[in-house]
DRENKEVO-552260 format. One line per field, with one value per residue: residue number from 1; residue in one letter; x, y, z of N, C-alpha, C, O in turn. Coordinates in steps of 0.02 Angstrom, whole numbers, always signed. Each point is the difference from the previous one (the first is absolute). Layout:
BEGIN
num <- NUM|...
residu <- a|...
n_px <- X|...
n_py <- Y|...
n_pz <- Z|...
ca_px <- X|...
ca_py <- Y|...
ca_pz <- Z|...
c_px <- X|...
c_py <- Y|...
c_pz <- Z|...
o_px <- X|...
o_py <- Y|...
o_pz <- Z|...
***
This chain:
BEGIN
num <- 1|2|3|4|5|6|7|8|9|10|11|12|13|14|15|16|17|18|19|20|21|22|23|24|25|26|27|28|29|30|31|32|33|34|35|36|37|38|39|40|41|42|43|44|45|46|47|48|49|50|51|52|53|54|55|56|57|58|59|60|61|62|63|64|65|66|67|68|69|70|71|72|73|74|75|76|77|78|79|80|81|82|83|84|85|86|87|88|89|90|91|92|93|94|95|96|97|98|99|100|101|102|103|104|105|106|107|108|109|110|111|112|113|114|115|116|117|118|119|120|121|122|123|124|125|126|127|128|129|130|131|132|133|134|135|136|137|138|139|140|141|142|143|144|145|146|147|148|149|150|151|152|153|154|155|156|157|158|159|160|161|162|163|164|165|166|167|168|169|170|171|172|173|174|175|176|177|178|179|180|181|182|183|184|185|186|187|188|189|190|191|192|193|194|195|196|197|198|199|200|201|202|203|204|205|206|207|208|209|210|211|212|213|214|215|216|217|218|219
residu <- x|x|x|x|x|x|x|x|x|x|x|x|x|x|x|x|x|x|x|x|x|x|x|x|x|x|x|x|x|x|x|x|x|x|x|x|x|x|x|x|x|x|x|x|x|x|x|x|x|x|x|x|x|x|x|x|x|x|x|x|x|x|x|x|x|x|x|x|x|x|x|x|x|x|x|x|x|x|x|x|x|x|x|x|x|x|x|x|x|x|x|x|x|x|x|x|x|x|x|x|x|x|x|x|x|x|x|x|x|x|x|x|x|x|x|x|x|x|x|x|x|x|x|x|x|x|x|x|x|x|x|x|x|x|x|x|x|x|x|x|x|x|x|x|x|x|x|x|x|x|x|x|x|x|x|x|x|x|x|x|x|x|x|x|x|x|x|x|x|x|x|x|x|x|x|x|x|x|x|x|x|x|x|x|x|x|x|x|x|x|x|x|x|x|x|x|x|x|x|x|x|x|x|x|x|x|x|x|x|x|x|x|x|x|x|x|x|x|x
n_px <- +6912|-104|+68|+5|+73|-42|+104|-104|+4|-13|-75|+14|-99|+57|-96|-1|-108|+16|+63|+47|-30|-3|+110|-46|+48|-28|-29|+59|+14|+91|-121|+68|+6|-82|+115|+66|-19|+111|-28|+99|-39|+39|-24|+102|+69|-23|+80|+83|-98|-109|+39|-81|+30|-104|+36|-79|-67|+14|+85|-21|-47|-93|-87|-37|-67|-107|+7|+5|-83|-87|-22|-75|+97|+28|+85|+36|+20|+70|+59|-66|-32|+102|+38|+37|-87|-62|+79|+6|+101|-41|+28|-21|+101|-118|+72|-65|+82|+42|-91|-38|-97|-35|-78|+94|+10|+40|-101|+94|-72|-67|-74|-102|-51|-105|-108|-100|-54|-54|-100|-91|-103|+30|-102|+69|-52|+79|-2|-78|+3|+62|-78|-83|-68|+24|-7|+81|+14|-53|+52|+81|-46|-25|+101|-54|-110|+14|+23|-69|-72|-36|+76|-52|+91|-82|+18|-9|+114|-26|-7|-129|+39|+29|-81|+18|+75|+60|-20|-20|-83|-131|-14|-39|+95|-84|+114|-16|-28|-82|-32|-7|+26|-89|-106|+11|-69|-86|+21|+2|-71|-48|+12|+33|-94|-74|+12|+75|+15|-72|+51|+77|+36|-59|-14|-66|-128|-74|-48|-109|+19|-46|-72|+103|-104|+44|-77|+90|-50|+101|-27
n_py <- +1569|+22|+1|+131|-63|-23|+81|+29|+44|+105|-41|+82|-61|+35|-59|+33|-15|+13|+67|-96|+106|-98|+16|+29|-80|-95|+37|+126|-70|-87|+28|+47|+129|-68|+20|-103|-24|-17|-26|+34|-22|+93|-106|-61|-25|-113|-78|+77|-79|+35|+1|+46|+10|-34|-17|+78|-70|+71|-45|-74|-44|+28|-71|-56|+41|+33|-93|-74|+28|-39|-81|+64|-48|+96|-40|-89|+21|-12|-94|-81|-7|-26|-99|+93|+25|-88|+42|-84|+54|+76|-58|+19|-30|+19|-108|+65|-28|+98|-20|+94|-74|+92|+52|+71|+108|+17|+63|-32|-49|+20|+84|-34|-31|+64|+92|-78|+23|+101|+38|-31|+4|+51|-35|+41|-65|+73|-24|-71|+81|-48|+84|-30|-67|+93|-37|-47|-121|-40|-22|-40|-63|-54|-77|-119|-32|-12|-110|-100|-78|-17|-47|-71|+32|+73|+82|-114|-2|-27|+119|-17|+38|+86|-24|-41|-81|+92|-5|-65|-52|+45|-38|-95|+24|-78|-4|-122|-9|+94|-97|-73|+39|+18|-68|+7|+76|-35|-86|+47|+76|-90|-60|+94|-7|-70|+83|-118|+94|-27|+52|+97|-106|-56|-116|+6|+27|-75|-105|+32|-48|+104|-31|+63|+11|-66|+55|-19|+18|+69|+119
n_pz <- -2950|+5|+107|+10|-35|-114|+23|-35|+123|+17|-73|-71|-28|-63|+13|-108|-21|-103|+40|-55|-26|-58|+6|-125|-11|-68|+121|+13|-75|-24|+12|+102|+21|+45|-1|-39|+106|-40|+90|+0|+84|+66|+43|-9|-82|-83|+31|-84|+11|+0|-112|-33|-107|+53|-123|+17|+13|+90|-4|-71|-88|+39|+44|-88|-68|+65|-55|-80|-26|+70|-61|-70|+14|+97|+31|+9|+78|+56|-37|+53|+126|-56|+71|-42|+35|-53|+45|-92|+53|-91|-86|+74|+45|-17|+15|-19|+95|+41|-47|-44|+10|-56|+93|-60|-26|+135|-27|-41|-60|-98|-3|+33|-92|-23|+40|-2|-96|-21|+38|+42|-26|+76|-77|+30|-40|+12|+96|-56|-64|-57|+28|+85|-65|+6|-138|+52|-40|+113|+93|+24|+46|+99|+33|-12|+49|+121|+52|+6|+53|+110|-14|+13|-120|+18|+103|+30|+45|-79|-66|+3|-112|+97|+41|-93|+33|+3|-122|+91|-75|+13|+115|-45|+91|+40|-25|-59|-86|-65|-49|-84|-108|-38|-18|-105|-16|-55|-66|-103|-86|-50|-117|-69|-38|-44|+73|-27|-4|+75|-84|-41|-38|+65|-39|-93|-8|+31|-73|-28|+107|-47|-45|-27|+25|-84|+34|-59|-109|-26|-13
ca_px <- +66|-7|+30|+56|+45|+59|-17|+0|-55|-52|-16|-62|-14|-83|-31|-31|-17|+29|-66|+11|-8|+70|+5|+48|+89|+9|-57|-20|-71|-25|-7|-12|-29|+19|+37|-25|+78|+14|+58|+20|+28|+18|-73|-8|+15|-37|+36|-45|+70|-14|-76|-22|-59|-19|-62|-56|-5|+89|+9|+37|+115|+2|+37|+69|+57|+48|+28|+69|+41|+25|+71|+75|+13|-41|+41|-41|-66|+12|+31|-42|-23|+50|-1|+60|+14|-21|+47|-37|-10|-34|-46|+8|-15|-3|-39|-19|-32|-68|-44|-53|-31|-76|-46|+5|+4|+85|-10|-26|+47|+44|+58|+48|+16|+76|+37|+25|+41|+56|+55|+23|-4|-87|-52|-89|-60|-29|-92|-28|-23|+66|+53|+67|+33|+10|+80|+46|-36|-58|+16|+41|-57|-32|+22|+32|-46|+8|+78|+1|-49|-44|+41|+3|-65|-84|-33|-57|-28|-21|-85|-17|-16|-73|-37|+23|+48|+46|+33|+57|+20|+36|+59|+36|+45|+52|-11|+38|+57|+6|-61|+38|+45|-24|+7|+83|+27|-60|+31|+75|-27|-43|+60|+43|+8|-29|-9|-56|+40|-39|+17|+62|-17|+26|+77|+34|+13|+46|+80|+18|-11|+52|+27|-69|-32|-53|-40|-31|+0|+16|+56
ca_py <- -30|-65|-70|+10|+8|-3|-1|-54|-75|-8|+43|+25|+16|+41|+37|+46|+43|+74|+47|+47|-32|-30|+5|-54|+1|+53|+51|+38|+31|-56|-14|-78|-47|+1|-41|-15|+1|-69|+20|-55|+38|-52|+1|+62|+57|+11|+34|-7|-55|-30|+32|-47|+27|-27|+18|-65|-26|-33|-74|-52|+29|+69|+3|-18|+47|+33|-12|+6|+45|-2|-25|+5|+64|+42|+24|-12|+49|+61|+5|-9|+63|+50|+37|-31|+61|-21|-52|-34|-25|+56|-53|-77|-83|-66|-56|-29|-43|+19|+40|+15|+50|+27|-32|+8|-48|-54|-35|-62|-65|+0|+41|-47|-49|+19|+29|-41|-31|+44|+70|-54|+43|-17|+78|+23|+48|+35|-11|+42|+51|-32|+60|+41|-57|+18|-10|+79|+33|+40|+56|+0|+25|+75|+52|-16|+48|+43|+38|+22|-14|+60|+67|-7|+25|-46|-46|-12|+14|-69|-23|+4|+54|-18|+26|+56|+12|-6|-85|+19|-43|+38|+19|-52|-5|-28|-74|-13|+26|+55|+11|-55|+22|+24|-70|-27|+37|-1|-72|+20|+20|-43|-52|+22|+74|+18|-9|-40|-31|-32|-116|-21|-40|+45|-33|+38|+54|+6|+2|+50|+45|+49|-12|+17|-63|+0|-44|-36|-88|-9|+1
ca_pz <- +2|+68|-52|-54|+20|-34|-67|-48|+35|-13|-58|-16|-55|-6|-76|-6|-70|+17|+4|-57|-77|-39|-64|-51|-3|-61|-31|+54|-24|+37|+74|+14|+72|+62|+41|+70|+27|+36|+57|+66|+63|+56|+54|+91|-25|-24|-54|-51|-25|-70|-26|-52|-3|-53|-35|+19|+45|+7|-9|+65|-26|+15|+85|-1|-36|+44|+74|-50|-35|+57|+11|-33|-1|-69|-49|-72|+14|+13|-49|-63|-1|-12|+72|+21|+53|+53|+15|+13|+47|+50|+20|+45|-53|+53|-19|+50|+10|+36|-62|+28|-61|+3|-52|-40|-71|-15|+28|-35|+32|-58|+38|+67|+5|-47|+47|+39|-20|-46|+36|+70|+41|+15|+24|+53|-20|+36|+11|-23|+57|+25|-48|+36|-9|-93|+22|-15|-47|+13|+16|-27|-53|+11|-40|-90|-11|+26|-23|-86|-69|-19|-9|-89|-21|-28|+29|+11|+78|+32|+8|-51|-8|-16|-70|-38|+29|-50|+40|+7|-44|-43|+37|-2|-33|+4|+0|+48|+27|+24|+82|+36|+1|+60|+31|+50|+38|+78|+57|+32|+52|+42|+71|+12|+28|+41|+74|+37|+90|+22|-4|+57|+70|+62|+18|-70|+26|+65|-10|-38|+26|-12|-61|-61|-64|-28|-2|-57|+0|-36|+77
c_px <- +7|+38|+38|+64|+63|-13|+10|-28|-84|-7|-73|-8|-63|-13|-17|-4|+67|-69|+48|-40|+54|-25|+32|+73|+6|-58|-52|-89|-41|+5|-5|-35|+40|+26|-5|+68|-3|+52|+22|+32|+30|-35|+48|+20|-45|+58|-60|+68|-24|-49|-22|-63|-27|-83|-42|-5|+67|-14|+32|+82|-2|+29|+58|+42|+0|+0|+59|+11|+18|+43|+70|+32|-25|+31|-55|-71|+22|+38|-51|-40|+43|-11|+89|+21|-24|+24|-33|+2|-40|-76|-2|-35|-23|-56|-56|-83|-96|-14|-45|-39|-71|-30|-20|+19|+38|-51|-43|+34|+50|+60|+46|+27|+92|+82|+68|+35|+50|+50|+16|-25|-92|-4|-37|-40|-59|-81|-30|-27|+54|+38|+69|+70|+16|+76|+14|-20|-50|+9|+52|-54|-14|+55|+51|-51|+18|+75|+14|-47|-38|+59|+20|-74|-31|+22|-67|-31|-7|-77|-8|-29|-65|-40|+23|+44|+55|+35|+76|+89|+55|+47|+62|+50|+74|-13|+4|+79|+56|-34|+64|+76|-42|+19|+54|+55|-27|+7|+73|+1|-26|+68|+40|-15|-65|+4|-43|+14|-60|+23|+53|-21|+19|+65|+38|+21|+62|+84|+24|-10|+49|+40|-68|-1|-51|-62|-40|-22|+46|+60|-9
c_py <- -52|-59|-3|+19|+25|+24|-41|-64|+3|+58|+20|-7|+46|+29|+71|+59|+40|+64|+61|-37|+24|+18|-53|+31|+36|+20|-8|+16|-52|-23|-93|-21|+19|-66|-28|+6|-63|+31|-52|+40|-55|+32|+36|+50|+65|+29|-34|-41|-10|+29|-22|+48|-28|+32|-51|-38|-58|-68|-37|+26|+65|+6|-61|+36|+51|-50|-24|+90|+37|-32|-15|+83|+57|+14|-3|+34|+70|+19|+20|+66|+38|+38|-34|+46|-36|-81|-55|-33|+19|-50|-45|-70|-51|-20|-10|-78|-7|+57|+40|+48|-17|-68|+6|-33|-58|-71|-71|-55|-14|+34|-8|-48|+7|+13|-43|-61|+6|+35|-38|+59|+1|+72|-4|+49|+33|-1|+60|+40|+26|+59|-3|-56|+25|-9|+108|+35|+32|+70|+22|+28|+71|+49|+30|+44|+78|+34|+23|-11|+85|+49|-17|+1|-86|-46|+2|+8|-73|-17|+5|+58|+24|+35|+61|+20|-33|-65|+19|-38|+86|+53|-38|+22|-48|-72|-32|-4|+38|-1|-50|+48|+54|-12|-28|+54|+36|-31|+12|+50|-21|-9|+49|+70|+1|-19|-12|+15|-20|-81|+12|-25|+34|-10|+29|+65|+9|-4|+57|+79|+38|-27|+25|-56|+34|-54|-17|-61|-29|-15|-74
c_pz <- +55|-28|-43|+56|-22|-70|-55|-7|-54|-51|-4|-67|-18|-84|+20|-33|-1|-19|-45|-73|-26|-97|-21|+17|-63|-25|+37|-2|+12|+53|-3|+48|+62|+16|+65|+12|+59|+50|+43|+38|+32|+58|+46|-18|-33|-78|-54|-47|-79|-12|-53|-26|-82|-10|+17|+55|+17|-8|+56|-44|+15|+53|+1|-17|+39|+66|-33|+10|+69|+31|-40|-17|-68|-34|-87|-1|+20|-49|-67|+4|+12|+55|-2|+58|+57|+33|+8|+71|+52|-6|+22|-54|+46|-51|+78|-14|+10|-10|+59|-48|+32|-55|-48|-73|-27|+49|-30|+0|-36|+35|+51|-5|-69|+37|+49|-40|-43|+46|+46|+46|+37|+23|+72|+6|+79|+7|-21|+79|+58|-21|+54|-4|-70|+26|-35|-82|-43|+0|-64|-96|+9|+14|-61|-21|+3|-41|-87|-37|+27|-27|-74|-24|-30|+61|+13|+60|+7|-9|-80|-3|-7|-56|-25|+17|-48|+18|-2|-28|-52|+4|-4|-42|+23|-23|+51|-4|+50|+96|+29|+36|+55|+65|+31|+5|+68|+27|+21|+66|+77|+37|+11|+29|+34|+55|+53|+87|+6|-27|+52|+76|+45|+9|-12|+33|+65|-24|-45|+24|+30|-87|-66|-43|-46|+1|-54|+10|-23|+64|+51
o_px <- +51|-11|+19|-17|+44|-43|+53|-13|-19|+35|-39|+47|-52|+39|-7|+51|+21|-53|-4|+1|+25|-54|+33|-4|+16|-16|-41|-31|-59|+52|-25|-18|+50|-44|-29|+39|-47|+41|-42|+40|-3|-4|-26|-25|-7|-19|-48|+57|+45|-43|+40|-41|+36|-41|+18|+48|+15|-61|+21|+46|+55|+51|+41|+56|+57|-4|+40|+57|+50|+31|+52|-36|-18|-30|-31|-33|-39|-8|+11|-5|-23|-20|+11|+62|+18|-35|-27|-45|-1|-42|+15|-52|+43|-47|+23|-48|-42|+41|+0|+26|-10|+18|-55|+1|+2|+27|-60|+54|+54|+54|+61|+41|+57|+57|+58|+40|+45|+61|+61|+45|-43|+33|-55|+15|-54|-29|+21|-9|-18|+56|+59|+53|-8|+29|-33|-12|+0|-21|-33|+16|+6|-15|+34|+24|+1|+13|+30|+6|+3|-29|+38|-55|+27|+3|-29|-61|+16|-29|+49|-34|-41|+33|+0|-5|-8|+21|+33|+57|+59|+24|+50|-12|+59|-56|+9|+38|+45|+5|+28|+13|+39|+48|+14|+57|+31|-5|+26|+26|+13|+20|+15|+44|+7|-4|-42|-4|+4|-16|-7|-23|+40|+37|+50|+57|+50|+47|+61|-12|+43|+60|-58|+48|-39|+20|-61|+10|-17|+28|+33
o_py <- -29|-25|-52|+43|+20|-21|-31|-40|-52|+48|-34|+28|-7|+36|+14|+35|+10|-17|+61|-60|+55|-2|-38|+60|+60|-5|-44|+39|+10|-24|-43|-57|+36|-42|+29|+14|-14|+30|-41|+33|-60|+61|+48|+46|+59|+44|-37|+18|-22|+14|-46|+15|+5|+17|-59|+27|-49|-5|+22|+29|+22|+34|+5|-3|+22|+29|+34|+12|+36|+28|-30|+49|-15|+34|+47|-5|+38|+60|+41|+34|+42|+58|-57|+4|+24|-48|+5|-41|-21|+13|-38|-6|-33|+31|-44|-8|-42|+40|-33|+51|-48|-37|-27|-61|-28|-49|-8|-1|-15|-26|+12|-12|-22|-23|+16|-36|-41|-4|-5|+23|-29|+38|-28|+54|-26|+13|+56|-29|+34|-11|+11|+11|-49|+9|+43|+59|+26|+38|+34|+41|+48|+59|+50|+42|+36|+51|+45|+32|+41|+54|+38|-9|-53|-59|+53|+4|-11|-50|+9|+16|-22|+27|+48|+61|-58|-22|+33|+10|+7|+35|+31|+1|+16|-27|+28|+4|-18|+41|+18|-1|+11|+20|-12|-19|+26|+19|-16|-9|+34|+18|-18|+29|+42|-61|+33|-52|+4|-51|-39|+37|+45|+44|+14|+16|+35|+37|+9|+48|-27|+12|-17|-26|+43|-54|+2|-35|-59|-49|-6
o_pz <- +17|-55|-27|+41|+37|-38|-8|-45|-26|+14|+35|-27|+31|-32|+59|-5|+57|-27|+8|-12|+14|-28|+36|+12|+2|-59|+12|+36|+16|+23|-36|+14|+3|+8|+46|-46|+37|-35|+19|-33|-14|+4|+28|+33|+15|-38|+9|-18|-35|+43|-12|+43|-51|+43|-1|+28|-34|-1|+53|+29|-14|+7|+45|+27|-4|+55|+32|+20|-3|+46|+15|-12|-57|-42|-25|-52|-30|-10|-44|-51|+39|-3|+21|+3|+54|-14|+55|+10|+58|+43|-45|-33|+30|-24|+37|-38|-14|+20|+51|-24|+37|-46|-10|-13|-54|+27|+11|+31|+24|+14|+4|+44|-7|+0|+15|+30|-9|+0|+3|+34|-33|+35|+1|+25|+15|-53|+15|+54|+48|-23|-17|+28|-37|+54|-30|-12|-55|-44|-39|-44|-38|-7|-14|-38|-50|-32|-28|-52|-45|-1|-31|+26|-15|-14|-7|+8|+58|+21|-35|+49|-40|-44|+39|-5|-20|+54|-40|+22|-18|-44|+21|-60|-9|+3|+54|+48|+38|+45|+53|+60|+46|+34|+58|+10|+46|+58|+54|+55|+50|+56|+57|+31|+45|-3|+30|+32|-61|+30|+48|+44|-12|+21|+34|+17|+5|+18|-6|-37|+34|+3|-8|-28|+19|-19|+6|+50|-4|+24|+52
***
């Protein structure tokens, strides 16, 4: 967070597998595969502002479409996965200017250059070898991992199965669908009930002292 001052000043984008296998929508018996997932965070917080999950390898309109879908409100998406229990202001909407992502799959020119002339926005791409410089959604993988792909069935763990070991495709009873409507109730989670006091500034603390707070990201 070196250089971030403000929320909303700076964002995280990041690809990455989900480590559930996925079923057809109308039929459960057809496997599709394993999904990649697109995320934008915001870098000091670390709220979870957009998600995007596509069959096959994401595209340059993949990460336009979650850095758009991070900055416009959720209503039409939380509506569409029939979460009307979850208030769309509990996500945060920032168009941000300045991008931070891994040397990863958002990394090509086609892409940047789209990026920058469609959305009006620029990526920087972190040095290879460079882990302690990962923007927030790095992490943020490992516990979208932790919090929900190992605890559903035909996840994969994140590895390839080894010999004679049941693929785990045939464990597979959800769509995407069913994983998205997951998913974003795990990010609601993220921004509203789990407890960060390690992000509350000291400032913070001092002026909020003798007073009960909750320390969300959201708070």
């Amino acid at each position: 967070r070196d250089g971030i001052q403000a929320i909303g000043q700076v964002g995280a984008i990041g690809a990455s597998p989900i480590d559930v296998s996925l079923v057809a929508c109308f039929d459960s018996t057809s496997p599709i595969g394993v999904p990649r997932g697109l995320f934008v965070r915001e870098a000091l917080l670390g709220l979870w502002c957009g998600a995007h999950n596509v069959i096959g390898g994401p595209s340059t309109a993949d990460a336009n479409l979650t850095i758009l879908r991070a900055a416009l409100g959720k209503e039409k998406v939380l509506a569409r996965l029939g979460l009307s229990d979850i208030s769309p202001d509990d996500f945060s909407s920032f168009l941000f200017t300045r991008l931070l992502s891994d040397n990863g799959e958002l990394r090509a020119i086609a892409g940047m250059e789209a990026c920058a002339k469609k959305v009006r926005v620029s990526i920087e791409f972190v040095e290879s070898g460079r882990a302690d410089r990962n923007s927030p959604s790095e992490g943020g993988h490992h516990a979208r991992h932790a919090g929900i792909d190992h605890k559903l069935p035909g996840t994969t763990y994140g590895r390839k199965p080894k010999r004679g070991e049941v693929l785990p495709i045939r464990n597979a009873l959800l769509s995407l669908f069913g994983y998205e409507r997951l998913l974003w109730q795990w990010m609601h989670w993220a921004n509203t009930k789990q407890r960060v006091p390690h992000l509350v500034p000291t400032e913070m603390k001092r002026a909020m002292a003798g007073r009960s707070y909750n320390p969300t990201r959201i708070e």
